[in-house]
MIDREN-159513 format. One line per field, with one value per atom (N, C-alpha, C): residue number from 0; atom name; x, y, z; residue in one letter. Coordinates in nm, 3 decimals, padded with zeros to 5 digits. Layout:
BEGIN
pos: [NUM, ...]
site: [CA, ...]
X: [X, ...]
Y: [Y, ...]
Z: [Z, ...]
code: [a, ...]
end
This chain:
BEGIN
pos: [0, 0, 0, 1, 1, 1, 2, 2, 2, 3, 3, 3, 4, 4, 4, 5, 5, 5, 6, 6, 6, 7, 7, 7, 8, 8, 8, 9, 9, 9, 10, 10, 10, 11, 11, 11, 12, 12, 12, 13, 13, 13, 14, 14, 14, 15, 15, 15, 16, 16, 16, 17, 17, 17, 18, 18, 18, 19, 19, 19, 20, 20, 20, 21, 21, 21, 22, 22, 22, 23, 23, 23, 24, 24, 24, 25, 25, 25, 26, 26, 26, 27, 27, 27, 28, 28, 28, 29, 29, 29, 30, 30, 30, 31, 31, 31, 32, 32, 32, 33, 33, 33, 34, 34, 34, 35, 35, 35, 36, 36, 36, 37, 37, 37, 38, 38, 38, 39, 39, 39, 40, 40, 40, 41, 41, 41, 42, 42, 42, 43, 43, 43, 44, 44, 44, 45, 45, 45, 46, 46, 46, 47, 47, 47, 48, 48, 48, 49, 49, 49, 50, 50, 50, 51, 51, 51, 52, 52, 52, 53, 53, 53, 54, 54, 54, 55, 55, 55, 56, 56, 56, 57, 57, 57, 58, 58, 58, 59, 59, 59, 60, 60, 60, 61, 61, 61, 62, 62, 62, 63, 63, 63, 64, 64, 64, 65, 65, 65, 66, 66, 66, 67, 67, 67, 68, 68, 68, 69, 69, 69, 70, 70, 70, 71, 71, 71, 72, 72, 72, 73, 73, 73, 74, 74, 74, 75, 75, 75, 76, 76, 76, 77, 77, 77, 78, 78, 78, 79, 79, 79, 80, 80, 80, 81, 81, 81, 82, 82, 82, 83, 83, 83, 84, 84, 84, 85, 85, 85, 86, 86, 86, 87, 87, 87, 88, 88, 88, 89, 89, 89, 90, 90, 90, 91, 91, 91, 92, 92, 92, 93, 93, 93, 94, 94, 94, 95, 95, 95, 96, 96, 96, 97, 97, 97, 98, 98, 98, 99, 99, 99, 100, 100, 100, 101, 101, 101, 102, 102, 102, 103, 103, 103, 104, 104, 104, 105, 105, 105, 106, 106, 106, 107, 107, 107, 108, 108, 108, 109, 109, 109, 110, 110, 110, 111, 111, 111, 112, 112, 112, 113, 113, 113, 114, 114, 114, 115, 115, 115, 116, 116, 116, 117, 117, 117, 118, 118, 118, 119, 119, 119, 120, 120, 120, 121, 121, 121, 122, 122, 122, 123, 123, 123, 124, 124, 124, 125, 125, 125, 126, 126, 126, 127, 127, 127, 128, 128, 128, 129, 129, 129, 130, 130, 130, 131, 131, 131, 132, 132, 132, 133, 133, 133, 134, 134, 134, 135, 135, 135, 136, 136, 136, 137, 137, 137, 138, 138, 138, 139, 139, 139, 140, 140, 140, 141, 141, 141, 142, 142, 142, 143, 143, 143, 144, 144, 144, 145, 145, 145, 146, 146, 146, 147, 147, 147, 148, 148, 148, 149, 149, 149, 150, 150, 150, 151, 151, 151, 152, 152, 152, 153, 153, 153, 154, 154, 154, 155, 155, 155, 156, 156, 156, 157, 157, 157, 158, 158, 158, 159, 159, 159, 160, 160, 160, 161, 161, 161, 162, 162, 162, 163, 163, 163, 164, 164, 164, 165, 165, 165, 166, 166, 166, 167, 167, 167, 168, 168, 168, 169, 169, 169, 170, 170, 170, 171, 171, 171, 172, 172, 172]
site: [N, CA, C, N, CA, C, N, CA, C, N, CA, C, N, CA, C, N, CA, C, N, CA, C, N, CA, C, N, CA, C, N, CA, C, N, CA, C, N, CA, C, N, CA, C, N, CA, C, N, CA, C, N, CA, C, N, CA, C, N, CA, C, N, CA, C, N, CA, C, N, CA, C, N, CA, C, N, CA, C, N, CA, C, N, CA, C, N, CA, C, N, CA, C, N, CA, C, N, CA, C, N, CA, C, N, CA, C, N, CA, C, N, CA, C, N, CA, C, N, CA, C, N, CA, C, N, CA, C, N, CA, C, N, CA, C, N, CA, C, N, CA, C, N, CA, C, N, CA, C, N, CA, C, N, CA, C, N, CA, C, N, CA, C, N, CA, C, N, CA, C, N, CA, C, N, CA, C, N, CA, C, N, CA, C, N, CA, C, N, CA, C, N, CA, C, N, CA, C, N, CA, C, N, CA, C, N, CA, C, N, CA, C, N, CA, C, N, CA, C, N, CA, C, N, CA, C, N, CA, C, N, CA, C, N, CA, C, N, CA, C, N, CA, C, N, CA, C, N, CA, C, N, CA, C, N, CA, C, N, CA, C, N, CA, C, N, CA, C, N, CA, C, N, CA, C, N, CA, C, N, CA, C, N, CA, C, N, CA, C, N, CA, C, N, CA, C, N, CA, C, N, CA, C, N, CA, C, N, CA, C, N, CA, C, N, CA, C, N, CA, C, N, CA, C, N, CA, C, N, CA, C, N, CA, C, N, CA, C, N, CA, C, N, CA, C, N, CA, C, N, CA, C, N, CA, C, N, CA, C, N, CA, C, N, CA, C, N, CA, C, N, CA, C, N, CA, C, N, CA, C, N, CA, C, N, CA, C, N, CA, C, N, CA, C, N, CA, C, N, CA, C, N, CA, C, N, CA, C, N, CA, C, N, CA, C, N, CA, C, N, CA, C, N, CA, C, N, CA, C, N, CA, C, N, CA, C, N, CA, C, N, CA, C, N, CA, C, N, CA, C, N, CA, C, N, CA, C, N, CA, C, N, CA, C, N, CA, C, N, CA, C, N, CA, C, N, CA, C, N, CA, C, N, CA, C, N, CA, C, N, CA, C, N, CA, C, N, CA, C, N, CA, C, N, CA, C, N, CA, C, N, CA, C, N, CA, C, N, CA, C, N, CA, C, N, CA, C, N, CA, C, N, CA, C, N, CA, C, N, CA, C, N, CA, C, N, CA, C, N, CA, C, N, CA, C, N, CA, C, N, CA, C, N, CA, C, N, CA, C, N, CA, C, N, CA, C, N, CA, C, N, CA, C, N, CA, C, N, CA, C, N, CA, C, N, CA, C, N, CA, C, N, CA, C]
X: [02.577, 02.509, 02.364, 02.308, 02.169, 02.091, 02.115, 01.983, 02.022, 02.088, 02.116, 01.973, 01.881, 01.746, 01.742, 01.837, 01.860, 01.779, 01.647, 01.662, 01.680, 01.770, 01.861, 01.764, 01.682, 01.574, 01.465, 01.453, 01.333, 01.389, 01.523, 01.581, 01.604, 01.622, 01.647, 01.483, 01.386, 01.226, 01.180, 01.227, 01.230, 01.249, 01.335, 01.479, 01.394, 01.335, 01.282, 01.139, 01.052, 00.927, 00.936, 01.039, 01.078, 01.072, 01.166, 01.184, 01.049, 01.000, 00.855, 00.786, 00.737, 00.660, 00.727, 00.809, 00.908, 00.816, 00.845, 00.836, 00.656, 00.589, 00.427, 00.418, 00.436, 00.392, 00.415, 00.571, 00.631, 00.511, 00.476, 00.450, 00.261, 00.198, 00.076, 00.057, 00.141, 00.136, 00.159, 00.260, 00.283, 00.143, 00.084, -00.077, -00.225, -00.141, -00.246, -00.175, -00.105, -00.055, -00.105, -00.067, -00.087, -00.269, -00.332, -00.482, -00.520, -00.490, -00.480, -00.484, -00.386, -00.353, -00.428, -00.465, -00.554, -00.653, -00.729, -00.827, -00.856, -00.726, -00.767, -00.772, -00.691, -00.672, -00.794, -00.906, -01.018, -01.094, -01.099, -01.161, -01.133, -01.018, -00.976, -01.049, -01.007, -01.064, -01.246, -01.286, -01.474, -01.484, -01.388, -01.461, -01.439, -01.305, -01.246, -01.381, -01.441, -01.497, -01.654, -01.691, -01.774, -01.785, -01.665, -01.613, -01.597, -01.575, -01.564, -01.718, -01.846, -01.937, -02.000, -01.948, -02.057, -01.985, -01.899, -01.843, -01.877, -01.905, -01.940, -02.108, -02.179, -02.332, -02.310, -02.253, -02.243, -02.208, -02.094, -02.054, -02.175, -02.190, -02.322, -02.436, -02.517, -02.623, -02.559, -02.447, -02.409, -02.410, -02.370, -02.367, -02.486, -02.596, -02.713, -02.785, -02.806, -02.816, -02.806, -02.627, -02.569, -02.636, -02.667, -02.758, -02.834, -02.956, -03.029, -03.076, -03.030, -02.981, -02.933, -02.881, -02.858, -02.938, -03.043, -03.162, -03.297, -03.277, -03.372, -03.293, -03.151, -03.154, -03.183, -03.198, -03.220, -03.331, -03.370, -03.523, -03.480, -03.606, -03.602, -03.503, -03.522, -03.431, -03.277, -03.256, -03.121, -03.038, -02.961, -02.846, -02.751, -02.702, -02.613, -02.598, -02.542, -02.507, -02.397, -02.328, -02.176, -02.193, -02.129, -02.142, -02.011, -01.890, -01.808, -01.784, -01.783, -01.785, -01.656, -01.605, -01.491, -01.538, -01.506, -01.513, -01.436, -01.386, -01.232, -01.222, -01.090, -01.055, -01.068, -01.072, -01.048, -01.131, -01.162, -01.273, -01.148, -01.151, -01.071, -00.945, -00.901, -00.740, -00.793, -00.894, -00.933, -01.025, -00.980, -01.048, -01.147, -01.256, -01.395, -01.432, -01.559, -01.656, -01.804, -01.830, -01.954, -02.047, -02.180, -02.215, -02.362, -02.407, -02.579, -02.655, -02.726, -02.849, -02.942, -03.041, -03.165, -03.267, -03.387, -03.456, -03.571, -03.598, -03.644, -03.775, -03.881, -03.970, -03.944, -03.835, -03.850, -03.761, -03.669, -03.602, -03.415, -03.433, -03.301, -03.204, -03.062, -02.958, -03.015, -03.071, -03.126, -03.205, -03.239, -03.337, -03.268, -03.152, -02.993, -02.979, -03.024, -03.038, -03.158, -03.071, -03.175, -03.302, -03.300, -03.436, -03.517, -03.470, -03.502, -03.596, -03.683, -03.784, -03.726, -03.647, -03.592, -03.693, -03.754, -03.837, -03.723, -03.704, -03.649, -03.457, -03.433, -03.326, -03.245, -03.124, -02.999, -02.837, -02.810, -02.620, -02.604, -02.484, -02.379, -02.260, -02.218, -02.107, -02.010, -01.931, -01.811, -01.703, -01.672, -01.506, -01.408, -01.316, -01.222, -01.216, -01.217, -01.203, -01.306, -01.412, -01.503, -01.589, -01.678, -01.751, -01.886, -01.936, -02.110, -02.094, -02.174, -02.234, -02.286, -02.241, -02.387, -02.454, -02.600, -02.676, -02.765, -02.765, -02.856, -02.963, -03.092, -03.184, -03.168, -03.215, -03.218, -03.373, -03.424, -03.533, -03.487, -03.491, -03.465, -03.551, -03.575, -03.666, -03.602, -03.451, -03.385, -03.378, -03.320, -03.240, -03.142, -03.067, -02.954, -02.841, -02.806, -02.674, -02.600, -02.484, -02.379, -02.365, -02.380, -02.368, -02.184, -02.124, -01.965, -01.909, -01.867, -01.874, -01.719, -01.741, -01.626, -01.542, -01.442, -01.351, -01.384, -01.409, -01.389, -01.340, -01.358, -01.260, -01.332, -01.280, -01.321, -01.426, -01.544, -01.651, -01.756, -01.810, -01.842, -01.989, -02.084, -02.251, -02.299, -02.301, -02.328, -02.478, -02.555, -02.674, -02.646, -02.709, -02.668, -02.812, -02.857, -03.012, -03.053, -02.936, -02.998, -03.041, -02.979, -02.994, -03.103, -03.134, -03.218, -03.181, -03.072, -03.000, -02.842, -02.870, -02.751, -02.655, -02.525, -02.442, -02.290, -02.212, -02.169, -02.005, -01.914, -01.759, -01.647, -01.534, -01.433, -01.393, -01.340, -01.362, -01.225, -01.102, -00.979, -00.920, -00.994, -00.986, -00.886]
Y: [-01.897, -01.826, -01.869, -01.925, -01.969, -01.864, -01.775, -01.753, -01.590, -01.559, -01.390, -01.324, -01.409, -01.307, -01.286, -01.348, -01.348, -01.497, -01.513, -01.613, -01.620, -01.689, -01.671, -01.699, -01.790, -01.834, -01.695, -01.640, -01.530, -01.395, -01.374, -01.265, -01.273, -01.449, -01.480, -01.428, -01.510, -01.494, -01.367, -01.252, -01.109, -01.046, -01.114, -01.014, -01.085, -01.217, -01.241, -01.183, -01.176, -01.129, -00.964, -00.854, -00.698, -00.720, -00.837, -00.847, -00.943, -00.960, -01.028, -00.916, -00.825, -00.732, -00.632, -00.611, -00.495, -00.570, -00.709, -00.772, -00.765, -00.752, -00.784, -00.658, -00.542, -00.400, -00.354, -00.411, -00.362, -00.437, -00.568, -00.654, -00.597, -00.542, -00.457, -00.337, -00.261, -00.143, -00.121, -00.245, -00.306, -00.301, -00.394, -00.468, -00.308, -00.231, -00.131, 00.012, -00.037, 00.058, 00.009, -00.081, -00.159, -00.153, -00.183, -00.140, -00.048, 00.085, 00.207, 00.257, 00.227, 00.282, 00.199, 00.055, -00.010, 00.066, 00.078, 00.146, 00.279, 00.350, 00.491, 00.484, 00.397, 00.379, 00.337, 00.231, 00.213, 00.322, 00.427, 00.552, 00.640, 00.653, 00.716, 00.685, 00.576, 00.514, 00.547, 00.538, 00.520, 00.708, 00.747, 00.920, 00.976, 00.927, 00.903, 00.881, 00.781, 00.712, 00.803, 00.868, 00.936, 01.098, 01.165, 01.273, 01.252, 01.163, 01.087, 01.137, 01.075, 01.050, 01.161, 01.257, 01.402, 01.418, 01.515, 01.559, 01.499, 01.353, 01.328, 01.391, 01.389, 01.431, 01.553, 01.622, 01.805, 01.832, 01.774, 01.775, 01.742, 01.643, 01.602, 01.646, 01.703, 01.790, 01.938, 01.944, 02.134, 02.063, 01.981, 01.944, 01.877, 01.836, 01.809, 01.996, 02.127, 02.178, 02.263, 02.246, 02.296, 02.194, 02.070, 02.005, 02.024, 02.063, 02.117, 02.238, 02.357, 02.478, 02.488, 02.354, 02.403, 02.322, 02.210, 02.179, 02.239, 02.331, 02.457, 02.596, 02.595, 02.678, 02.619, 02.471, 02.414, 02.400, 02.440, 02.406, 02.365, 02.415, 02.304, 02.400, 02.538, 02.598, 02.576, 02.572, 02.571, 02.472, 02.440, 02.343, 02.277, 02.364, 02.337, 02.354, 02.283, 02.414, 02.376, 02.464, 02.284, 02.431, 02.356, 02.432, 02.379, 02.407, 02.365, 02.424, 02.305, 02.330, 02.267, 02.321, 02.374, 02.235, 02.123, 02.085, 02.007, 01.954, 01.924, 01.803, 01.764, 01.609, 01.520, 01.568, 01.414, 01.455, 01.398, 01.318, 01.294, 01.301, 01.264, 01.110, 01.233, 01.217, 01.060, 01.033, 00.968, 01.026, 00.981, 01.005, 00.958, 01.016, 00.989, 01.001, 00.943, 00.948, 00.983, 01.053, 01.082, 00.998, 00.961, 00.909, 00.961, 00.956, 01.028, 00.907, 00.852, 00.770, 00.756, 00.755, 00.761, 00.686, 00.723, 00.616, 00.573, 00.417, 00.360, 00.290, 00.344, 00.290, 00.224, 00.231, 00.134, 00.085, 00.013, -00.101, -00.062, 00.068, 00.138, 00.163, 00.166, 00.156, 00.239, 00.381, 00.470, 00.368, 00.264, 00.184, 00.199, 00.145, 00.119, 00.222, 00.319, 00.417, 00.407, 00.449, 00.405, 00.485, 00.623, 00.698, 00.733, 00.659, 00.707, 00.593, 00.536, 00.472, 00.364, 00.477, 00.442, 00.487, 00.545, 00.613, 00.783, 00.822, 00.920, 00.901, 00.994, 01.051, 01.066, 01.021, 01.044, 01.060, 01.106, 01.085, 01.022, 00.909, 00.822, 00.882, 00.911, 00.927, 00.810, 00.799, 00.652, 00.729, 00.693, 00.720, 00.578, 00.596, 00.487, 00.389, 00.488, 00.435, 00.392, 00.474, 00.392, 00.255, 00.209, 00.098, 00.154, 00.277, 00.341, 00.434, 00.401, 00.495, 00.582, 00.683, 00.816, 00.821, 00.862, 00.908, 01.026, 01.114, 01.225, 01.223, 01.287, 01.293, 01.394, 01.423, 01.499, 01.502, 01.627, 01.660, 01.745, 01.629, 01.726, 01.674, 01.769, 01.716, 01.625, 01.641, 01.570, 01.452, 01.388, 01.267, 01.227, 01.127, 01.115, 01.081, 01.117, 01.054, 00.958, 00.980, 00.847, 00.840, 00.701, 00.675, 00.624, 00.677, 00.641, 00.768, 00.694, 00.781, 00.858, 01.026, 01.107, 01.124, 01.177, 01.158, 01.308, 01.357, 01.427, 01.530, 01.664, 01.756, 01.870, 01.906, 01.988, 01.901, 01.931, 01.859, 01.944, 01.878, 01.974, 01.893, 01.940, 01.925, 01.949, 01.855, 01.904, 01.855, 01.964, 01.982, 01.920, 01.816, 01.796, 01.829, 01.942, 01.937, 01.858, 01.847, 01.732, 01.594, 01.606, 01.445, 01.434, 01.552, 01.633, 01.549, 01.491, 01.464, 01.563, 01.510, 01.567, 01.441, 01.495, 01.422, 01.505, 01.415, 01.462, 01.409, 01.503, 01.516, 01.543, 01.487, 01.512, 01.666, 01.791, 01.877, 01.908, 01.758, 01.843, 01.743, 01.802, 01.700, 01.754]
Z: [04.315, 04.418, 04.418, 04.514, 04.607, 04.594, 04.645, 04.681, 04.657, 04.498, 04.519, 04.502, 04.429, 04.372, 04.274, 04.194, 04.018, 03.981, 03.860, 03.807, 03.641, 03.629, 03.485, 03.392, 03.431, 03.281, 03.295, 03.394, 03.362, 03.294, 03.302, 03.234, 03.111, 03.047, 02.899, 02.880, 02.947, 02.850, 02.860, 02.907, 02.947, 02.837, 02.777, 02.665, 02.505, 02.533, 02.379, 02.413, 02.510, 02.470, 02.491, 02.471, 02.465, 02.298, 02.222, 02.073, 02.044, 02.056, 01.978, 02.035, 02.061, 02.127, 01.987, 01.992, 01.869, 01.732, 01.695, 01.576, 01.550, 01.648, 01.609, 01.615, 01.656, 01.693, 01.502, 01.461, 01.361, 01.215, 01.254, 01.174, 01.188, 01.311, 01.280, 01.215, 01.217, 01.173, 00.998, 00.978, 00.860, 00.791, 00.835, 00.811, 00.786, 00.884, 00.900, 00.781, 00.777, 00.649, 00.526, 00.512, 00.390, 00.320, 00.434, 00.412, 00.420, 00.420, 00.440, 00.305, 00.241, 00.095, 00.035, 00.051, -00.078, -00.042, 00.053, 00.071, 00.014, 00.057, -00.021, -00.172, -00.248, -00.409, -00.449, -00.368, -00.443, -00.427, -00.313, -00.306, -00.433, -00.417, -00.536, -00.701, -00.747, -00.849, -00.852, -00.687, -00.749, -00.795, -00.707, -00.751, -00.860, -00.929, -01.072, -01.179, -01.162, -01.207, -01.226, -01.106, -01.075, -01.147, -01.146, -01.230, -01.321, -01.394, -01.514, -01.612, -01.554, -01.572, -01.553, -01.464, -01.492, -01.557, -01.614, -01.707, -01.804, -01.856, -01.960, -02.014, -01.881, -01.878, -01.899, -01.838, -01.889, -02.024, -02.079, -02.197, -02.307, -02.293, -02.372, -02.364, -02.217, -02.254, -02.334, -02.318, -02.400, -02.540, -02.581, -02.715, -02.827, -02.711, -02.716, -02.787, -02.666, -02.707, -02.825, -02.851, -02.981, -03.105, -03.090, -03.194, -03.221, -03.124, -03.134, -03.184, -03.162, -03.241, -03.404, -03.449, -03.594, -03.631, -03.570, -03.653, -03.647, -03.568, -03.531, -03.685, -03.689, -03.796, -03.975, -03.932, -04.029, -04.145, -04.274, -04.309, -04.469, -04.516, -04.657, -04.766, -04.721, -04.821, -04.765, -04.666, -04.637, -04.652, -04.771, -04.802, -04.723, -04.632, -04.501, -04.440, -04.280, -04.178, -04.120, -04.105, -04.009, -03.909, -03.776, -03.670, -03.617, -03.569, -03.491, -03.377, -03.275, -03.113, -03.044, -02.979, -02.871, -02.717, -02.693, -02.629, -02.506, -02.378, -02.324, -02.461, -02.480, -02.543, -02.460, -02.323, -02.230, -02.077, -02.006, -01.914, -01.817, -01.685, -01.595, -01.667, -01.759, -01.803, -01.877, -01.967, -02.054, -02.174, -02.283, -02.420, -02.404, -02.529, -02.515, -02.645, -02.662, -02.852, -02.824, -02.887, -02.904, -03.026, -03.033, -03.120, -03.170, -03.241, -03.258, -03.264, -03.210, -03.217, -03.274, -03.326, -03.373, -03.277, -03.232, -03.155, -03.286, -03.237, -03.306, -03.237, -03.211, -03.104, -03.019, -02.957, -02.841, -02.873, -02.979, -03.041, -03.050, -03.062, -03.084, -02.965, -02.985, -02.903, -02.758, -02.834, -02.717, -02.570, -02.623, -02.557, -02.430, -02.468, -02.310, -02.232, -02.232, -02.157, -02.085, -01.887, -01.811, -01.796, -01.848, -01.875, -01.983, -02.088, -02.219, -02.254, -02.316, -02.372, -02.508, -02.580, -02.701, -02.803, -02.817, -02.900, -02.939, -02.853, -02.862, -02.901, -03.006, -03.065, -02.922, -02.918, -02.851, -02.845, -02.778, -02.784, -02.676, -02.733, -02.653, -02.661, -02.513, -02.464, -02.391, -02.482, -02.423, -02.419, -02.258, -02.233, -02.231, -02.243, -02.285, -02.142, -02.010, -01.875, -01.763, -01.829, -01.721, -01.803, -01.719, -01.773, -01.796, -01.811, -01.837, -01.965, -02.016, -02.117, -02.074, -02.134, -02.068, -02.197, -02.193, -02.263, -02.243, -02.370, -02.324, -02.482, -02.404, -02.545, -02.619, -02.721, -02.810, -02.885, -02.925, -02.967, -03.101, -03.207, -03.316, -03.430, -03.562, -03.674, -03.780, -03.753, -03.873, -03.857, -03.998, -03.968, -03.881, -03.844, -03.808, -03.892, -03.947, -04.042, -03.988, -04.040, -03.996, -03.863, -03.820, -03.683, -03.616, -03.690, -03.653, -03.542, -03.424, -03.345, -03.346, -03.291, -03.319, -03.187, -03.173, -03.066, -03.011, -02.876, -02.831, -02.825, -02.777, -02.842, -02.963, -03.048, -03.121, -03.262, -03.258, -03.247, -03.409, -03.525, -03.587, -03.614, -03.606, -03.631, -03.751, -03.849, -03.982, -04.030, -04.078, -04.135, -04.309, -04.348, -04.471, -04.550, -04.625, -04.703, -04.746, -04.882, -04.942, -04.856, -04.762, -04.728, -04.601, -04.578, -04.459, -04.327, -04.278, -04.171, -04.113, -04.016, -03.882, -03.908, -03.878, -03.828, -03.803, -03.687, -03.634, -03.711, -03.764, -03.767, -03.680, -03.652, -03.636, -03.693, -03.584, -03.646, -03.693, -03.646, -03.671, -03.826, -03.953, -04.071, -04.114]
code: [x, x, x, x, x, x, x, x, x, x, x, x, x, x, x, x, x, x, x, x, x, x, x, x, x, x, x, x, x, x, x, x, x, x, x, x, x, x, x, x, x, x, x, x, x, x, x, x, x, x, x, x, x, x, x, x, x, x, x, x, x, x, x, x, x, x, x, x, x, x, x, x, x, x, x, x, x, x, x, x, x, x, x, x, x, x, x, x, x, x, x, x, x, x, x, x, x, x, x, x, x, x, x, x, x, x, x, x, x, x, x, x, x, x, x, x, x, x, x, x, x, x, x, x, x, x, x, x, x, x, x, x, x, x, x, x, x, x, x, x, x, x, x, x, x, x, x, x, x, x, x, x, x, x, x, x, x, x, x, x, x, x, x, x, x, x, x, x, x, x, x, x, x, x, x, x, x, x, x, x, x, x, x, x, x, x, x, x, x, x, x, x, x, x, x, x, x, x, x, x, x, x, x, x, x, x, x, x, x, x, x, x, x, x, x, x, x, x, x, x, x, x, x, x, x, x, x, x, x, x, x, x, x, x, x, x, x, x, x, x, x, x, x, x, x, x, x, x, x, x, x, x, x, x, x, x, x, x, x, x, x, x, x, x, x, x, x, x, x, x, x, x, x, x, x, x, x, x, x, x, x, x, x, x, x, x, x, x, x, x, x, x, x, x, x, x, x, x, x, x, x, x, x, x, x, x, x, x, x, x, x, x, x, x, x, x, x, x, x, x, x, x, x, x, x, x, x, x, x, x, x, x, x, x, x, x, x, x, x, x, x, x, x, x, x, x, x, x, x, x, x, x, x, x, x, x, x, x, x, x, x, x, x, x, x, x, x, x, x, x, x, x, x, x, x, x, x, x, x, x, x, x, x, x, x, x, x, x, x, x, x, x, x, x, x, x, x, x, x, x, x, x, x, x, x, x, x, x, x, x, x, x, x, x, x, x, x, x, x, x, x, x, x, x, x, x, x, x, x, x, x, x, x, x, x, x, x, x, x, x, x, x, x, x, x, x, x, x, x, x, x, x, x, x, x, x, x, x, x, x, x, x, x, x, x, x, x, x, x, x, x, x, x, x, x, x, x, x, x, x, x, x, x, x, x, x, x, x, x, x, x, x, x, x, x, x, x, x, x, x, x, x, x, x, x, x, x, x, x, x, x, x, x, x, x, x, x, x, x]
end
């Protein structure tokens, strides 16, 4: 048939560009999903990361204070003081160590801390998951004792006389 008003090749290229229209629609949305979720997972991760790090700063200024306090109950007659403190074990679902510092004019670990001078006495806070140290100062008269850092968690502050330094224990011995 001439002249019915049917042309056969425009109804085949009709029928494949309905299915390539299906395949790119399917194959964008694909694309827009897919970046969607990486996107939200690195969101996720920075605020992780971010909660992470206060909590480590809160933790450590309360424990800063409690250091402070038993070298304030501390003097020449008093032999000892252990103080044990109640703290989380873990930081946005990561372990953590505490460490005592000593500043050393300028020269000492404290130095690495972005507000501190290094003159001044501090605690390092390391969590297992992020990549920052927190640091907080400390204003105390003692020594620092052993610098081996303790795990998080239940936490004990020991006044040693004789040795007229602080240092900090594992409180679950």
């Amino acid at each position: 048939m001439i002249g019915d008003g049917f042309d056969t090749d425009t109804e085949h290229e009709r029928g494949i560009s309905v299915a390539v229209t299906h395949v790119l629609t399917i194959g964008i949305t694909t694309i827009l999903i897919a970046m969607l979720l990486t996107s939200g997972a690195t969101l996720l991760e920075s605020e992780t990361e971010r909660s992470a790090e206060s909590s480590l700063e809160t933790i450590g200024e309360r424990l800063a204070d409690e250091i402070e306090n038993v070298d304030r109950m501390a003097n020449e007659e008093t032999h000892s003081v252990i103080v044990t403190t109640e703290h989380p074990g873990t930081v946005a679902n990561s372990r953590y160590t505490v460490e005592l510092l000593e500043g050393d004019n300028g020269n000492g670990e404290c130095s690495e801390a972005p507000l501190l001078d290094g003159s001044t006495d501090c605690l390092r806070l390391t969590s297992n998951d992020i990549d920052r140290d927190v640091y907080v100062p400390l204003v105390v008269e003692s020594a620092m004792g052993s610098d081996d850092p303790v795990a998080g968690g239940t936490i004990e502050i020991v006044y040693d006389g004789d040795d007229d330094e602080l240092r900090l224990e594992g409180g679950n011995r």
